[in-house]
BAFI-3210 file (N, C-alpha, C; in Angstrom, 3 decimals, decimal comma, padded with zeros to 6 digits):
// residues 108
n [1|2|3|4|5|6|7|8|9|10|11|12|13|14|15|16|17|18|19|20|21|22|23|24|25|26|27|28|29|30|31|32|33|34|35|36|37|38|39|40|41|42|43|44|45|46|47|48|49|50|51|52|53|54|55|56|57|58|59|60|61|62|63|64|65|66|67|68|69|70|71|72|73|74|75|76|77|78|79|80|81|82|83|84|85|86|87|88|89|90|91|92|93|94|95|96|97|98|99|100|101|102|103|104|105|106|107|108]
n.u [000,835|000,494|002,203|000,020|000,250|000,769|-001,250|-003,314|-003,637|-004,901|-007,119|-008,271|-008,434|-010,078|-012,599|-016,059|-016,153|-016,305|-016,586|-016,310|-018,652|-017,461|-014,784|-015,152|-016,186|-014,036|-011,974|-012,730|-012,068|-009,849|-008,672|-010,336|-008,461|-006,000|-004,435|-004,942|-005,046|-007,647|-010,948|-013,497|-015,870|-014,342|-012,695|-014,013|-015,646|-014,035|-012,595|-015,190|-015,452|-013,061|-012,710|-015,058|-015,923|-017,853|-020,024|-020,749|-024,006|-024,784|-026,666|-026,270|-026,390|-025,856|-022,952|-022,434|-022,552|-020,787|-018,432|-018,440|-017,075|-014,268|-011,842|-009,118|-008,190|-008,612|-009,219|-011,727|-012,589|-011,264|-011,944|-014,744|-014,284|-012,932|-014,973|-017,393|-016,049|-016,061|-018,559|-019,468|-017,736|-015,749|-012,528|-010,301|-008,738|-005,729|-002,874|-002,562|-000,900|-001,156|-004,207|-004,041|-002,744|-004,598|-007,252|-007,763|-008,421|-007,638|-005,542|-002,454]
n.v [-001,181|002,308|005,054|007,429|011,378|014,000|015,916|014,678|012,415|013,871|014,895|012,427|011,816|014,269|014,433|013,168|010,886|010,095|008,800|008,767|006,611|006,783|005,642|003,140|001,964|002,499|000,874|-001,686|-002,030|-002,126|-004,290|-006,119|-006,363|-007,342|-005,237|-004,709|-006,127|-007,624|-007,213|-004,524|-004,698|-006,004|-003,409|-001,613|-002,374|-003,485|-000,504|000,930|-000,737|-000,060|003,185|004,456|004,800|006,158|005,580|008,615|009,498|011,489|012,785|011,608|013,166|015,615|015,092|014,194|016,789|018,138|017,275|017,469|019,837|018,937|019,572|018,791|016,064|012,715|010,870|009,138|008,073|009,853|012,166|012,109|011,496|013,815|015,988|014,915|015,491|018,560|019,238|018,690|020,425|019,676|018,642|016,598|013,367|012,747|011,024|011,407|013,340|015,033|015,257|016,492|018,961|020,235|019,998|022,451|022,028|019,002|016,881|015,380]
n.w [000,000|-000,813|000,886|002,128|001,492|003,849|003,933|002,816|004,069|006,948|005,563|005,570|008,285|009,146|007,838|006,448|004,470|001,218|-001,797|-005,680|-007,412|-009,710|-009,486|-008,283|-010,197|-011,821|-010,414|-010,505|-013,377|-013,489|-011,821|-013,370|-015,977|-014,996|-013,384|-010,759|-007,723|-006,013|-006,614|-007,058|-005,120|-002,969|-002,048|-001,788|-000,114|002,065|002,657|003,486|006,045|007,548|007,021|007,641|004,864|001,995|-000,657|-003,160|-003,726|-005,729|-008,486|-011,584|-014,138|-013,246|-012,633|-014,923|-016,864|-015,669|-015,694|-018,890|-019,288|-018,373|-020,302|-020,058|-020,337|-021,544|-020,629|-019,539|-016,635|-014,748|-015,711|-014,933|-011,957|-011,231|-011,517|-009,711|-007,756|-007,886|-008,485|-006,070|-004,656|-002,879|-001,386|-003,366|-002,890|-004,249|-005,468|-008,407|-010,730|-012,854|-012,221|-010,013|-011,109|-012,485|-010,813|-008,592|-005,759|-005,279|-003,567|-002,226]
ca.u [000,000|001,259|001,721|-000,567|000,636|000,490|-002,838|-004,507|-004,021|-005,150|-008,270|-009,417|-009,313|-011,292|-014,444|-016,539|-015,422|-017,250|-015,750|-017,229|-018,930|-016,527|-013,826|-015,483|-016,013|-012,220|-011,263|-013,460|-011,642|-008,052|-009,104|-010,281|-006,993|-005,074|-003,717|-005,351|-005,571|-009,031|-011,876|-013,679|-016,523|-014,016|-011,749|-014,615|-016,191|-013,074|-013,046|-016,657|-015,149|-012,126|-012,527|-016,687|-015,763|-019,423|-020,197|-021,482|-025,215|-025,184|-027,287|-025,501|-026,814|-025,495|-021,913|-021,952|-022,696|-019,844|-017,472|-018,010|-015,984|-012,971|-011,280|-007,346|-007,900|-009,272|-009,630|-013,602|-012,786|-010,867|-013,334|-016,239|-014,184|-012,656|-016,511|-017,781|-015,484|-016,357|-020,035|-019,667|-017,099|-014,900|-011,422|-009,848|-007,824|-005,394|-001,319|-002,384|-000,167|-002,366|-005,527|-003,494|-002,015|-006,387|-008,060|-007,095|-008,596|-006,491|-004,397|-001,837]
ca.v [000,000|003,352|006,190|009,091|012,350|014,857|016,719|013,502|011,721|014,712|014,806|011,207|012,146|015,179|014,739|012,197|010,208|009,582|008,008|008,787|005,708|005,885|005,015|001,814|001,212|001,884|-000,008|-003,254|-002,125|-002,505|-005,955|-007,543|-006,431|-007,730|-003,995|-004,402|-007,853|-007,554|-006,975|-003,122|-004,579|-005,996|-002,662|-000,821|-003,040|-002,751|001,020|001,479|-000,969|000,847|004,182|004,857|005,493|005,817|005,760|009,208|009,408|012,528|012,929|011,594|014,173|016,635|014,639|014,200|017,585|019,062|016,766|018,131|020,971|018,877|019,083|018,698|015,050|011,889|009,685|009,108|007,868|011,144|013,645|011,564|011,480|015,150|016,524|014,541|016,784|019,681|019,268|018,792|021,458|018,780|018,299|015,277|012,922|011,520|010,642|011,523|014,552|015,385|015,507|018,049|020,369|020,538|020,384|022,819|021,231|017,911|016,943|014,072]
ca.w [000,000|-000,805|002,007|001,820|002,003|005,276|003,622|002,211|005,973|007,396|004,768|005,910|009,616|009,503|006,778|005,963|003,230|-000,047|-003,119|-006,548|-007,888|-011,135|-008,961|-008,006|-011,841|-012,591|-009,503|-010,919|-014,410|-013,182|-011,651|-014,772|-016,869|-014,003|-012,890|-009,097|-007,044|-005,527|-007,428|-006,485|-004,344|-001,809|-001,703|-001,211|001,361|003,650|003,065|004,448|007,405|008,197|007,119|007,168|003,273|001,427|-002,125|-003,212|-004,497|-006,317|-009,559|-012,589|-015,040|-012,920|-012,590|-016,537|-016,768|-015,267|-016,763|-020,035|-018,947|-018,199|-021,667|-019,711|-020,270|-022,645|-019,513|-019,076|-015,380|-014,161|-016,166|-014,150|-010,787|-010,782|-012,030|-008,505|-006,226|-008,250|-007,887|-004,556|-003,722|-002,192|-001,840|-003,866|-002,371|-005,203|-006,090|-009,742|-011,164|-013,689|-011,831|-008,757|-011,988|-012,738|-010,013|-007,308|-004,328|-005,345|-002,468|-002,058]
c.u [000,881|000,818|001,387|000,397|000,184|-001,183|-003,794|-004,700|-004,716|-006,858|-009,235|-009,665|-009,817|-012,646|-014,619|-015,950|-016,154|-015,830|-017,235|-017,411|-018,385|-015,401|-013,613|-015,503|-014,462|-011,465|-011,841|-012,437|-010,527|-007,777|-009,154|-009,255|-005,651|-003,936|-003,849|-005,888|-006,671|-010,043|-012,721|-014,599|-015,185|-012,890|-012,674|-015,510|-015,259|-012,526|-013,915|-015,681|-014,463|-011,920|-014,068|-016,911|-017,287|-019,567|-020,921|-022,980|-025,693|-026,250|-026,352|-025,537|-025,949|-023,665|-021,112|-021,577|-021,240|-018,408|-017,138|-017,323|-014,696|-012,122|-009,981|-007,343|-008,934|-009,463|-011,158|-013,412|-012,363|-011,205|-014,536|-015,390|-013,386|-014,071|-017,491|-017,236|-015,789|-017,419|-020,144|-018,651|-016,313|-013,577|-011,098|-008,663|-006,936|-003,593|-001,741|-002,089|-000,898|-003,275|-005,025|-003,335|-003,638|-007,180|-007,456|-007,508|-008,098|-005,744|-003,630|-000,766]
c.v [001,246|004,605|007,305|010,110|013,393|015,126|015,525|012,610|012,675|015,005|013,906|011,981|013,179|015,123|013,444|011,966|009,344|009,231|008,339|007,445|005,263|005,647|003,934|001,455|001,184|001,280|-001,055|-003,699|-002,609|-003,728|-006,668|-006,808|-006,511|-006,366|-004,377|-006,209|-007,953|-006,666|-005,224|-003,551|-005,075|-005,140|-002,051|-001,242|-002,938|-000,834|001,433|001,168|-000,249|002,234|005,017|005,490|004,937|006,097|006,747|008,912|010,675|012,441|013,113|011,846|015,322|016,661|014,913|015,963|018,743|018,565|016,852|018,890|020,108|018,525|018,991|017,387|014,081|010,771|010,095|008,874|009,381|012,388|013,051|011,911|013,023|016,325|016,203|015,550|017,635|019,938|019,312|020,124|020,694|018,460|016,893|014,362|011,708|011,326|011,252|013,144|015,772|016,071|016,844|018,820|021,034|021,041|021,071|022,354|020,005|017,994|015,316|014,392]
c.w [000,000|000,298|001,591|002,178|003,091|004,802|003,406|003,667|006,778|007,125|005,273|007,161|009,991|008,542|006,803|004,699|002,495|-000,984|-004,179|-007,361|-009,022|-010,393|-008,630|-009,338|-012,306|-011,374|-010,049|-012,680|-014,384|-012,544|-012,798|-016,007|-016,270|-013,514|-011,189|-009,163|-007,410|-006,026|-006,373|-005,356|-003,052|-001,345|-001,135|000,188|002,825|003,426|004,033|005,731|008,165|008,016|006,946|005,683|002,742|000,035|-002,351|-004,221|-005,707|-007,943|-010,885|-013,699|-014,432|-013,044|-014,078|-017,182|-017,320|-016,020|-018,065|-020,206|-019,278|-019,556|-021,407|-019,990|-021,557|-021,584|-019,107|-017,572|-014,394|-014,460|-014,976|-012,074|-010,249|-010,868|-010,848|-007,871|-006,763|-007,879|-006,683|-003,508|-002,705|-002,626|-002,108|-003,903|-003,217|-005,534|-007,674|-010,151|-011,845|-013,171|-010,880|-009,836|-011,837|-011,771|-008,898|-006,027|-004,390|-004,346|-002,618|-000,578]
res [x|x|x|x|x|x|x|x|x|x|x|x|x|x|x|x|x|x|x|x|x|x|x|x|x|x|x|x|x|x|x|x|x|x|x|x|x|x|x|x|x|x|x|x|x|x|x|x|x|x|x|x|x|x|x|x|x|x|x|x|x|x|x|x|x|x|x|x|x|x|x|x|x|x|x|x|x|x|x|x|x|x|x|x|x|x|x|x|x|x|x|x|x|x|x|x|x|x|x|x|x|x|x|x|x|x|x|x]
***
């Protein structure tokens, strides 16, 4: 497992902690092309356990929406999962370079 950084440890233990539902789809994706062991339901199942991590519900018209904006990228999973924290006005807790240059509430 890779160690978070100061802000992103800091992130879990003060907010509640959602995950945008395309994260669970490209966590299930990187399973079946052998990128990630364990398939997305049982990453996200010990999330909930150990970190009350919850799958957001937001309205995925509104998600799609916003993601039309993000023209910095050709990745459908990181237009869908930087377009979640946007909508929500939430900071996004990620290692990906890319996504911090984009999104300014990005933290690692």
């Amino acid at each position: 497992m890779q160690h978070l950084g100061k802000a992103a440890q800091e992130a879990i233990d003060q907010n509640e902690l959602r995950v945008s539902p395309a994260v669970v789809l490209e966590l299930e994706y990187l399973h079946e092309i052998g990128r990630l062991g364990p398939g997305a339901r049982k990453i996200a199942g010990a999330l909930a356990a150990e970190l009350g991590l919850r799958i957001c519900d937001l309205p995925f018209p509104a998600i799609v929406d916003c993601a039309l904006q993000e023209k910095w990228t050709r990745d459908p999973f990181d237009r869908l999962i930087v377009a979640h924290a946007k909508v929500q006005g939430a900071p996004l807790i990620t290692k990906d370079e890319k996504i911090r240059r984009h999104y300014r509430r990005a933290i690692w």
